[in-house]
C-alpha positions as CSV (number, residue, x, y, z in Angstrom):
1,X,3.3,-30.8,-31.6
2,X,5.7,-29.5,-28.6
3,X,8.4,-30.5,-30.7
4,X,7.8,-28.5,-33.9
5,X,7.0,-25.4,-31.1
6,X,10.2,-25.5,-29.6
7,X,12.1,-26.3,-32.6
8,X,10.8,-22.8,-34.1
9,X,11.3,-21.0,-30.7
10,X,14.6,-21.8,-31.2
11,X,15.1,-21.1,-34.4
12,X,14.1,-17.6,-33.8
13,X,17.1,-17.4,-31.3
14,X,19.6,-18.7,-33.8
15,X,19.8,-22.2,-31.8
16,X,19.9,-25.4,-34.1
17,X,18.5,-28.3,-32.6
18,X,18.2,-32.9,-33.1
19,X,15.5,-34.3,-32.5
20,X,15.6,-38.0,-31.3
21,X,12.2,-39.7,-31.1
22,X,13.3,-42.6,-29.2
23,X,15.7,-43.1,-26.0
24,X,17.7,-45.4,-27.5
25,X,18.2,-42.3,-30.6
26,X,19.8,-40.4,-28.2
27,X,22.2,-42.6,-26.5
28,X,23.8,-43.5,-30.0
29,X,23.7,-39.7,-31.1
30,X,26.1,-39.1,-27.9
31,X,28.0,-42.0,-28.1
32,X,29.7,-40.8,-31.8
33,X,29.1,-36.8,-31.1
34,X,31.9,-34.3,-31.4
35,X,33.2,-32.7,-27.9
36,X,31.4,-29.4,-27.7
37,X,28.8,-30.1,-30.3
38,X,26.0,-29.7,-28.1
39,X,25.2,-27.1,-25.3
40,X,22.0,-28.5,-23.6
41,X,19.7,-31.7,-23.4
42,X,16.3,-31.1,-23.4
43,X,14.8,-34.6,-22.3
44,X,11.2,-35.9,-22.3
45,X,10.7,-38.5,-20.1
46,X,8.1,-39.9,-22.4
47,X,9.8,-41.6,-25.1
48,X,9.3,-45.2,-26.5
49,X,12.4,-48.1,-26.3
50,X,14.7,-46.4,-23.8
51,X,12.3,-43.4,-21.8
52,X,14.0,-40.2,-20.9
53,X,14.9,-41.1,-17.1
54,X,16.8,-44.1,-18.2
55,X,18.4,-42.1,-21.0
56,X,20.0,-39.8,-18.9
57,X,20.9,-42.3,-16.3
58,X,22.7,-43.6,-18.8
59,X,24.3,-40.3,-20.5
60,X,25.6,-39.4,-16.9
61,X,27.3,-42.7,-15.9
62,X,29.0,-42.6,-19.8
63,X,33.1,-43.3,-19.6
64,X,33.2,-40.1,-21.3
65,X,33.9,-36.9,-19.2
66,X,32.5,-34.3,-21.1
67,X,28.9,-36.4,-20.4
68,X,28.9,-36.1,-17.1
């Protein structure tokens, strides 16, 4: 239900957003993402597989630069 809220909160500010249920979602969305195709993560640190600690552990030691 948070989701859906701030999915429409943003809506109303023009901001388009993914949603990735799981950890591991996320790691494979920014592993093929275009350079400047996001602005912000917003994480919850409550996810199943991979939980959103880890995930961005593993975001922030990527190879890639612009995930740092």
């Amino acid at each position: 239900m948070n989701v859906e809220i701030l999915k429409e909160l943003l809506k109303i500010e023009s901001a388009e957003c993914t949603i990735c249920e799981k950890g591991e979602k996320i790691l494979e969305e920014f592993e093929y993402y275009d350079l400047g195709e996001y602005d912000m993560i917003l994480m919850d640190v409550q996810m199943p597989v991979v939980n959103g600690l880890e995930a961005t552990r593993r975001i922030r030691e990527s190879a890639r630069d612009d995930l740092r």
